[in-house]
C-alpha positions in Angstrom: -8.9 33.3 -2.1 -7.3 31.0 -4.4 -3.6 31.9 -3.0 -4.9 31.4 0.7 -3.4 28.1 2.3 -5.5 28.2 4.8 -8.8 30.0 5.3 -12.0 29.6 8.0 -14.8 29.9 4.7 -13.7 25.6 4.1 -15.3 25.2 7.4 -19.3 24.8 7.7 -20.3 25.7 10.8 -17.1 26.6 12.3 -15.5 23.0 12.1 -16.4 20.9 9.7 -14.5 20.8 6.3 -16.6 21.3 3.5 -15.9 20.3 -0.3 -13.7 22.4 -2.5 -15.4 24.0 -5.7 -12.4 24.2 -7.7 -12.9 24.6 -11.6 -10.1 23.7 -14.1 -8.5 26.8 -16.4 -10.4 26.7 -19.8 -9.0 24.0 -21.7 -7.4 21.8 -19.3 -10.0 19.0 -19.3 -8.4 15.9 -18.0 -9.7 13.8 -20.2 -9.9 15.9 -23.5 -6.0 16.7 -23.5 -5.0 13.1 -23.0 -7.6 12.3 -26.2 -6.0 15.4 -28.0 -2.2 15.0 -27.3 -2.6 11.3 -28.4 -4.9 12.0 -31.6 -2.3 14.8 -32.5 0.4 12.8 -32.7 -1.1 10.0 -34.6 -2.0 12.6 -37.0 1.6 14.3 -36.7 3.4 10.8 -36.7 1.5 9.5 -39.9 4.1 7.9 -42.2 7.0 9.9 -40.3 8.3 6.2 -39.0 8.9 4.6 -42.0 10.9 7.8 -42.8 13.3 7.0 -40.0 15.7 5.5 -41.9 16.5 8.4 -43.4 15.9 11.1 -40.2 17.8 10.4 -36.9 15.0 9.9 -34.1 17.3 13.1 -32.1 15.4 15.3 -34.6 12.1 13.5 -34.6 12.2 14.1 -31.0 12.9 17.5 -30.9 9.8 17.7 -33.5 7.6 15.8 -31.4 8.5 18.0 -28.1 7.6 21.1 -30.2 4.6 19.8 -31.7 3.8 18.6 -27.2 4.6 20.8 -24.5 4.2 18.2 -21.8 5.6 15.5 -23.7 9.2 14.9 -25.1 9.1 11.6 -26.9 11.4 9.0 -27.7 11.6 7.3 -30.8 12.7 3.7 -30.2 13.9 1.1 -32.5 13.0 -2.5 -31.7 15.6 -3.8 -33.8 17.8 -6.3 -32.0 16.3 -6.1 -28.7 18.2 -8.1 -26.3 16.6 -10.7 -24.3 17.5 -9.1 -20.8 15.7 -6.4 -21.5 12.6 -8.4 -20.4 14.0 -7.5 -16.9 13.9 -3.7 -17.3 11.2 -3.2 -15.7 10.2 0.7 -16.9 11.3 0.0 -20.3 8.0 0.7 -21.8 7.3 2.7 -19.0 9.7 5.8 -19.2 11.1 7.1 -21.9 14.5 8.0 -21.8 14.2 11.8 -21.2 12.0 11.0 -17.9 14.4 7.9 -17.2 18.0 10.1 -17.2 16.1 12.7 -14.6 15.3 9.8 -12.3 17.6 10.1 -9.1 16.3 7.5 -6.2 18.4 10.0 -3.6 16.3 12.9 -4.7 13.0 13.2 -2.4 11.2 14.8 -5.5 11.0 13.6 -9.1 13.8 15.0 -11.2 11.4 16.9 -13.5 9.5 18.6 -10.7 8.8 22.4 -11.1 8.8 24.7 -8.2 5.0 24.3 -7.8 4.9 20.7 -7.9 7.7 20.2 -5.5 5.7 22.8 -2.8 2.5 20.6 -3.7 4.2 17.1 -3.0 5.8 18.6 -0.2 2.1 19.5 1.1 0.8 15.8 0.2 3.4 14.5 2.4 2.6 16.6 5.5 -0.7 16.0 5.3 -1.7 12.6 3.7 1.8 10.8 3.4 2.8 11.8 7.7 -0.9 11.3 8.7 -1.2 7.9 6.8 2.2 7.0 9.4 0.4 8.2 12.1 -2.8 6.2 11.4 -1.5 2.9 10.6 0.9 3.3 13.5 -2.3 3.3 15.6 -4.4 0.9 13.6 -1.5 -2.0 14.0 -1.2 -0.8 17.6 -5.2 -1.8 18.6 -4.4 -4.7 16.5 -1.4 -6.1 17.8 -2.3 -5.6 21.4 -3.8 -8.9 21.5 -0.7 -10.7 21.8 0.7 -8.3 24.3 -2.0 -9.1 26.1 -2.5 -12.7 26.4 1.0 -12.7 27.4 0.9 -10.4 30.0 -2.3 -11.5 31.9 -5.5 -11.9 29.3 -4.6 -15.6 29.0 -5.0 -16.5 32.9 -7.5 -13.4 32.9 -10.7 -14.8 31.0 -9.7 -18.2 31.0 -8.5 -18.5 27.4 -6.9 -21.9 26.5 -6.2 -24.6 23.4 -7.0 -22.6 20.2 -9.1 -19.5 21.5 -6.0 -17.1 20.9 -5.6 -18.0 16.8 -9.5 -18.1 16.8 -10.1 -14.9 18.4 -7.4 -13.5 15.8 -9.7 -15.2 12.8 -12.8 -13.2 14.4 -11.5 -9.6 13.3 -9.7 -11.1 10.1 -13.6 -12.2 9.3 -15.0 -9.4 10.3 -12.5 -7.3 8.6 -13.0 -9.3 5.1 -16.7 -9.1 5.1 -16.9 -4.9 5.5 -14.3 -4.8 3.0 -17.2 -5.8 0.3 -19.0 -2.6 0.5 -16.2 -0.5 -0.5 -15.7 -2.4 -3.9 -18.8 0.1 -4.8 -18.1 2.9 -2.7 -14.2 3.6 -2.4 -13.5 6.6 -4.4 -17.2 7.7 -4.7 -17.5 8.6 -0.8 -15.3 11.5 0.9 -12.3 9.5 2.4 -11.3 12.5 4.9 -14.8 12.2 6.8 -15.1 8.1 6.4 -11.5 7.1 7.4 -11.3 9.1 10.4 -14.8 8.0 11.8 -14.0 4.1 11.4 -10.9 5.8 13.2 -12.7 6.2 16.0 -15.2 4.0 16.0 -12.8 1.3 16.5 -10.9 3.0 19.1 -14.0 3.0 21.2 -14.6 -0.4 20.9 -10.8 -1.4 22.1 -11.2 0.4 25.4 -14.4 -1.6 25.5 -12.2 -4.7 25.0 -11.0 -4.1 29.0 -14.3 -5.0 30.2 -14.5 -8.5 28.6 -15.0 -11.3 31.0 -15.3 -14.2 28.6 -13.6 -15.5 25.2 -16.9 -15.1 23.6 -17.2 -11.0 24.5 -13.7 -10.8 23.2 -14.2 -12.4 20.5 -17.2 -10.3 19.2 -15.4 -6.7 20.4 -12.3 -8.0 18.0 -15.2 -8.8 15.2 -16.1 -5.2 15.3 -13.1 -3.9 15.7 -12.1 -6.1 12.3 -15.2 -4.6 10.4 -14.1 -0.9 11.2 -10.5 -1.3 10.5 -11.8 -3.0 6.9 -11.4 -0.1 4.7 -8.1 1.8 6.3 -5.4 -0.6 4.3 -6.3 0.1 0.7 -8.2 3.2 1.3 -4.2 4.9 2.0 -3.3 3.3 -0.8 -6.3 4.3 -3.3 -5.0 7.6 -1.8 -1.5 7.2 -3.0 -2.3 6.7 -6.1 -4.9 9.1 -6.3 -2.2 11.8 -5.7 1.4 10.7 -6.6 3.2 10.0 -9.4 4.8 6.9 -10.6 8.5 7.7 -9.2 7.2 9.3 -6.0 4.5 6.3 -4.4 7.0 4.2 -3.2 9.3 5.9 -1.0 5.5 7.3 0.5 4.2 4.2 0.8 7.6 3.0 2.3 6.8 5.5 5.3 3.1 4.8 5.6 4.3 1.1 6.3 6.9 2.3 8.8 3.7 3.1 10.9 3.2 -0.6 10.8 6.2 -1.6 12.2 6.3 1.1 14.8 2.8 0.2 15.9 4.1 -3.1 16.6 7.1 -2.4 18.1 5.5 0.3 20.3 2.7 -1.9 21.3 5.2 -3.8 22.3 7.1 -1.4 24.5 4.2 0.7 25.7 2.6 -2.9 26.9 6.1 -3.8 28.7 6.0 -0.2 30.8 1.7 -0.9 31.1 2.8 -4.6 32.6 5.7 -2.7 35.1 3.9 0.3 36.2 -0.1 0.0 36.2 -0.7 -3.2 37.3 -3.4 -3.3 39.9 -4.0 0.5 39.7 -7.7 1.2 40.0 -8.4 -2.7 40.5 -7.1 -2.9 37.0 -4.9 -5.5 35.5 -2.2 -4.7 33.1 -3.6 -6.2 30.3 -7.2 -3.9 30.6 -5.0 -1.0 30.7 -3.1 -2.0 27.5 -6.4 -1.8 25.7 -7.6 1.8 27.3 -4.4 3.3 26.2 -4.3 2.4 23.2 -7.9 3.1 22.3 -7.1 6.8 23.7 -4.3 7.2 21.3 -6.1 6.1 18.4 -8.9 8.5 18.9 -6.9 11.0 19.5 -5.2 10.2 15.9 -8.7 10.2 14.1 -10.1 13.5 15.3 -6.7 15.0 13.6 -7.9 13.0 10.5 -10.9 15.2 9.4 -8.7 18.4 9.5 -5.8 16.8 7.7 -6.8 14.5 4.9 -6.9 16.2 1.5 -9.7 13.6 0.3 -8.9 13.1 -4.0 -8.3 15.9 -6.5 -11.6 15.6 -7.9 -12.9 15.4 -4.3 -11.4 17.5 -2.2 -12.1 18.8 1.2 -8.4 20.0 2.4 -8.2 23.3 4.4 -4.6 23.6 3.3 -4.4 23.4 -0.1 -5.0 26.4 -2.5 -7.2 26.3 -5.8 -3.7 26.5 -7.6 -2.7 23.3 -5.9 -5.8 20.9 -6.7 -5.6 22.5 -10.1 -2.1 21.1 -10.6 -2.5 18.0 -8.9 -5.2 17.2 -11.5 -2.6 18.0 -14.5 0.3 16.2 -12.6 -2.2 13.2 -12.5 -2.8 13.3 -16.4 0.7 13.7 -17.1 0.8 10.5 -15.1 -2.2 8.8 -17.6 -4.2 8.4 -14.0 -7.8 8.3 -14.2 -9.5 10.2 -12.2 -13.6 9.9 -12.4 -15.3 13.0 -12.0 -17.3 13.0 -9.1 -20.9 12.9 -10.7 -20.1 9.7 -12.4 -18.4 7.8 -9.5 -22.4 6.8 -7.9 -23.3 5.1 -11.0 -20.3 4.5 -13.1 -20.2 0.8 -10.4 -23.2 -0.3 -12.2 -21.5 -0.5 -15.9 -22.0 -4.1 -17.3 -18.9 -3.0 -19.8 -16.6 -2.4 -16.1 -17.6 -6.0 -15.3 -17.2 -7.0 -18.5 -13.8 -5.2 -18.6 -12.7 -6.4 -15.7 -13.7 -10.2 -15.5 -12.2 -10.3 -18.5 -8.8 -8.9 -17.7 -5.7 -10.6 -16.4 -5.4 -8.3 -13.6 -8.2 -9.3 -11.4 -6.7 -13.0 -11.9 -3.1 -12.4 -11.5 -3.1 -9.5 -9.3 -5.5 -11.0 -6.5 -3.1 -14.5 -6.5 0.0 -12.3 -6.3 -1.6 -10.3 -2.9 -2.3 -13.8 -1.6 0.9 -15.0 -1.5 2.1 -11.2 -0.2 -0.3 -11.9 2.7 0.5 -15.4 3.7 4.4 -14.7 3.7 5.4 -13.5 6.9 4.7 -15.1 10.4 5.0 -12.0 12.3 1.1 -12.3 12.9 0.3 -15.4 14.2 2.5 -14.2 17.7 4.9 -17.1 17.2 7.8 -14.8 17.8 5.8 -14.1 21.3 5.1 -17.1 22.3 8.3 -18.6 21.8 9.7 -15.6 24.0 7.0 -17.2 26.6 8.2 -20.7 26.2 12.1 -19.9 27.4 10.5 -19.0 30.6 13.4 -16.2 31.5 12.1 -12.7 31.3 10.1 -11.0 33.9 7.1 -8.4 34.2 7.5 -6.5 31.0 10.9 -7.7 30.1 9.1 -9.9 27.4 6.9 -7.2 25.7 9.8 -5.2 25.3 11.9 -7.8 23.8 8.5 -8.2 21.2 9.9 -4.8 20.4 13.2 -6.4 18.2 11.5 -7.9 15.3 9.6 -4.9 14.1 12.3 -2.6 15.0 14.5 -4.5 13.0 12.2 -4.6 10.3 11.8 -0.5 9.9 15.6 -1.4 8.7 14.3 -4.4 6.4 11.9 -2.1 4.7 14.2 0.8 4.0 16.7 -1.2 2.3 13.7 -2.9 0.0 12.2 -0.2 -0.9 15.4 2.0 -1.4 16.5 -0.8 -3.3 13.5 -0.7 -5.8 14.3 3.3 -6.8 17.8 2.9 -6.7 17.8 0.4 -9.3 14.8 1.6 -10.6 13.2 -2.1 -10.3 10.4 -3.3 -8.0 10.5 -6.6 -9.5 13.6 -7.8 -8.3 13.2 -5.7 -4.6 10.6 -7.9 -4.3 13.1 -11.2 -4.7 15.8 -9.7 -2.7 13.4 -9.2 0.1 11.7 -12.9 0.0 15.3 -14.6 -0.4 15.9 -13.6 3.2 12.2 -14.6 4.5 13.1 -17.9 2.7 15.9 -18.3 4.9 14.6 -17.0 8.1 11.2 -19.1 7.9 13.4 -22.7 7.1 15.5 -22.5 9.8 13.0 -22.2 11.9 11.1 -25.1 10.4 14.2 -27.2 10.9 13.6 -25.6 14.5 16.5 -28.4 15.7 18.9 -25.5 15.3 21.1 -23.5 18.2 19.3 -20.8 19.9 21.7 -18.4 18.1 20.5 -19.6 14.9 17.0 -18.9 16.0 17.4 -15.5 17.2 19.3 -15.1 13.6 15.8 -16.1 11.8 13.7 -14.1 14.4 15.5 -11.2 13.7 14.7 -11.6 9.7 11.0 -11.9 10.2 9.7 -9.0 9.0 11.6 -9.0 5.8 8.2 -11.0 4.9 6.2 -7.7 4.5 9.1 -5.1 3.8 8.1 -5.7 -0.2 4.8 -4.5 1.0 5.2 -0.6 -0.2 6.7 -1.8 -3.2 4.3 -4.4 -4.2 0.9 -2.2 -3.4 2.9 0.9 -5.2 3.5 -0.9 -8.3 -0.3 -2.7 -8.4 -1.6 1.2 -8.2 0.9 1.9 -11.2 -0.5 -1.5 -13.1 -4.6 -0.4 -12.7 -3.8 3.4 -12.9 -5.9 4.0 -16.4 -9.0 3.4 -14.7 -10.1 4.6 -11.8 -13.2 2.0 -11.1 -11.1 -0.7 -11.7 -8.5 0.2 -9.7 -10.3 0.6 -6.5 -12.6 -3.1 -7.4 -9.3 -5.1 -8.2 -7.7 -3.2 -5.0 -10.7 -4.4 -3.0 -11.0 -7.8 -4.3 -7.1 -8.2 -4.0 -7.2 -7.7 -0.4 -10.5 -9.0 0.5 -9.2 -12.7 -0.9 -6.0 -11.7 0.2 -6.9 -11.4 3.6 -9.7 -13.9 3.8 -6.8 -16.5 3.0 -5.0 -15.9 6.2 -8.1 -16.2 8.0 -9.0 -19.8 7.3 -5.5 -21.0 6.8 -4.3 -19.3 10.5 -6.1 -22.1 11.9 -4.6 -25.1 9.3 -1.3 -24.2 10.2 -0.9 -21.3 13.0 -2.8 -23.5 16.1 -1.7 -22.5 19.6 -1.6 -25.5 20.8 1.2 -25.8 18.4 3.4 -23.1 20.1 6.3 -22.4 19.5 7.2 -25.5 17.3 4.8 -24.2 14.1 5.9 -26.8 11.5 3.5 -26.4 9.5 3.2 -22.6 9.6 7.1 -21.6 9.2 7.0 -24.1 6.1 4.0 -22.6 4.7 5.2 -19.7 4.9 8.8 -20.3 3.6 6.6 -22.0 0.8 4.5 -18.8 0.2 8.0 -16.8 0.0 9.3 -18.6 -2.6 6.0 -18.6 -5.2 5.5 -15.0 -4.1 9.0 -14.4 -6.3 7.8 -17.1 -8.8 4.6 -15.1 -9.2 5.9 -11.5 -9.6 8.0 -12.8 -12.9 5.0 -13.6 -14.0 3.3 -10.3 -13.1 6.6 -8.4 -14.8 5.7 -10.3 -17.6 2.1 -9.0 -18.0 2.7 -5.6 -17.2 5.5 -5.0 -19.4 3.3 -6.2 -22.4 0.4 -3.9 -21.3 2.9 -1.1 -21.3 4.2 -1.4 -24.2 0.8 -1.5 -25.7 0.7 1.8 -24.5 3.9 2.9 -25.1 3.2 5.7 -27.5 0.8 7.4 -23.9 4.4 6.8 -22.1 6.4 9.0 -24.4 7.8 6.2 -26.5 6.9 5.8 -30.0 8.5 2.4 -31.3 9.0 0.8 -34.9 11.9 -2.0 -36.3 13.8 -0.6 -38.8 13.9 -4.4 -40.6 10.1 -4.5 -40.8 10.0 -0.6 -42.3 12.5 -1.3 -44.8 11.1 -4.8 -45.7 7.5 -2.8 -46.5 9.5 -0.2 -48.4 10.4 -2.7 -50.8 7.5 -4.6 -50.4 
């Protein structure tokens, strides 16, 4: 059964998925090979360095890659490093062997076997496509609500002075508070059952949202709908890393954020048709039929979700993949030095005073959760400015203003393409990251000039979403930094967007109020501000990871010494 991609015994009862029993071959224990690889070559390496200067590290690394089969090391010579090699940012990463098989144009990682490339291909039909699919719906019950209050909702339930950006604070609160829960309970629960029902859940509730008759219903409904959208964000991108290796996560999370911008600009065209060709139909106005739809879609998206998500490798519930397959995504993963808890640890392992300790004691939890804070509060694409301001010309007809919506996002697939292509061409997140927020910067001060020609304004509209085309990058690069344990990746992933998030939520109404509109002085420099310490900040992120890595250099394939220092001791 072990060769079978697909058969009907992973189904209890005929349609539920149930959890794959899938043993690892006699000494392949994920955790005793990474002990014994690195305990054999301390043992092997000894007092081999200070013998380098009289054996080339050529043959010491052919020595080491007999002594490893997994592993061909390189032995490195910190001798007269130069200072601009602080900005390579996989120096202690990658070793050169891994480095010279990198090729950002190839879909798979240069030293890919035939089994690992039919695997990845797998993971990216069904977690990679489906995690498109389901933020493409998740952003589209989200972003509805501007749609919506410009094409009826407004006049509808007699919304006016701040109840739009308030409403919007009601499922960023509700969204922040559920996201608590899954500090404890992220990779100990079964992702493929959890994600899909939230799916749902939520979906219900926005075709509820068509009833609402006051600001106060909508504002509860868009609470709710917050709370069961919590988890979805970093639950995809627990699942990344869960899966993929360091050279594949970013061009996958690049495509899981192009469901972001295609929910958006969707919502947008789909409401502009909604606004042309249902309005009045069953004593319905357009607006109350932007919600049904939507909700319809996204349910339809969720029940696909329990047949399609693989769960973890540790955990998994996937009718498609075969024994083979979650046996080698466990190797791939310690080739990667990912942790992966086993499952009978994952309920209590929370609970460990030395995790706390660990982590409250750490400079990720500090540094990281600041740097997702500035990520969060850099773009304006949220607060419907670019909306409104379309509302203020008072040109465009029935429709003809949700489709225009449509621009920015569209636009901004483009934005996050060239970011994140960027970042494996060059083999450099760090400066991606820059690139990306150098063209924010601009867009968001010329419109806080705002005395500008309207030329000039569509110019800085049409850069908006280069705000959030980092995103992938950014999110891909923290799973890379908290990758050696598994607990305290999914807390400081939590607690990163949970503060994160809860940011936007009290300062949306400091410097995003509607009555404002479209002016948002306050909000276009804040977030032109954000932009600028968002590149400030990742030096100083670069900084810390590179000295982490190259405490752990010798796991990465690179063993290092200084010839001066070696030869100094000699004669010592």
């Amino acid at each position: 059964m072990s060769q079978k991609t697909f058969s009907m015994s992973r189904l209890k009862w005929g349609f539920i998925p149930r959890k794959r029993i899938v043993e690892d071959d006699v000494g392949n224990d994920d955790e005793s090979i990474v002990e014994r690889e690195l305990e054999s070559s301390d043992e092997k390496e000894g007092n081999s360095i200070k013998k380098t200067e009289y054996e080339s590290s050529s043959s010491l690394e052919k020595q080491h890659m007999n002594n490893d089969q997994d592993v061909t090391y390189e032995y490195r010579d910190e001798k007269g490093r130069k200072w601009w090699k602080f900005f390579d940012e996989y120096e202690y990463r990658l070793n050169k062997h891994q480095r010279s098989k990198h090729k950002w144009f190839k879909w798979f990682g240069g030293d890919n076997t035939k089994e690992e490339k039919k695997l990845v291909l797998k993971l990216d039909l069904l977690l990679t496509v489906y995690s498109l699919m389901a933020y493409w719906v998740k952003y589209l019950d989200q972003v509805n609500l501007t749609n919506a209050y410009v094409g009826g909702l407004k006049e509808g339930i007699g919304m006016e002075g701040n109840d739009f950006v308030n409403t919007q604070v009601m499922f960023s609160v509700g969204n922040i508070v559920f996201q608590i829960p899954f500090m404890y309970i992220l990779y100990g629960v079964p992702l493929n059952f959890v994600l899909p029902s939230l799916d749902i859940c939520w979906s219900i509730l926005t075709i509820s949202v068509h009833r609402v008759t006051t600001v106060r219903q909508l504002k509860v409904l868009r609470f709710f709908i917050g709370a069961f959208e919590a988890p979805s964000y970093l639950a995809y991108q627990y699942l990344f890393g869960s899966w993929y290796k360091v050279d594949e996560i970013s061009r996958r999370s690049m495509f899981y954020y192009f469901g972001q911008y295609l929910g958006i600009l969707t919502s947008g065209l789909l409401s502009g048709a909604i606004e042309r060709s249902l309005q009045g139909v069953n004593g319905l106005d357009a607006w109350q039929w932007i919600f049904i739809i939507d909700g319809i879609i996204s349910i339809a998206v969720g029940i696909i979700g329990f047949y399609v998500l693989p769960g973890t490798p540790n955990s998994c519930y996937s009718l498609f993949l075969t024994d083979e397959d979650i046996k080698l995504a466990r190797h791939r993963l310690k080739q990667n030095r990912t942790s992966l808890l086993k499952p009978k640890d994952t309920v209590k392992s929370i609970l460990d005073l030395k995790l706390w300790k660990s982590l409250l004691s750490s400079w990720e939890i500090y540094i990281v959760s600041l740097w997702g804070i500035f990520c969060w509060n850099n773009n304006n694409g949220t607060s419907g400015a670019y909306a409104l301001w379309l509302k203020s010309l008072n040109r465009y007809g029935s429709g003809e203003l949700q489709d225009y919506t449509a621009l920015t996002p569209g636009l901004g697939i483009v934005w996050l393409f060239i970011t994140c292509t960027y970042s494996d061409l060059f083999h450099s997140r760090w400066s991606a990251i820059v690139l990306s927020q150098v063209f924010n910067f601009i867009g968001n001060t010329i419109l806080a000039v705002w005395d500008v020609t309207e030329g000039a304004k569509w110019f800085a509209w049409c850069l908006q979403y280069f705000g959030w085309a980092m995103a992938p990058v950014l999110y891909s690069w923290n799973n890379d930094i908290c990758r050696r344990d598994e607990r305290k990746r999914a807390v400081i992933l939590v607690v990163m967007n949970m503060l994160s998030q809860s940011s936007t939520a009290w300062l949306s109404v400091l410097v995003w109020k509607t009555v404002e509109s479209p002016r948002f002085l306050k909000g276009y420099t804040f977030t032109a501000c954000c932009a600028f310490v968002l590149c400030i900040w990742t030096m100083l992120v670069l900084f810390f990871y590179k000295r982490e890595e190259k405490k752990h250099a010798k796991e990465n394939g690179i063993i290092l010494y200084n010839s001066d220092e070696d030869h100094n001791d000699n004669y010592s």
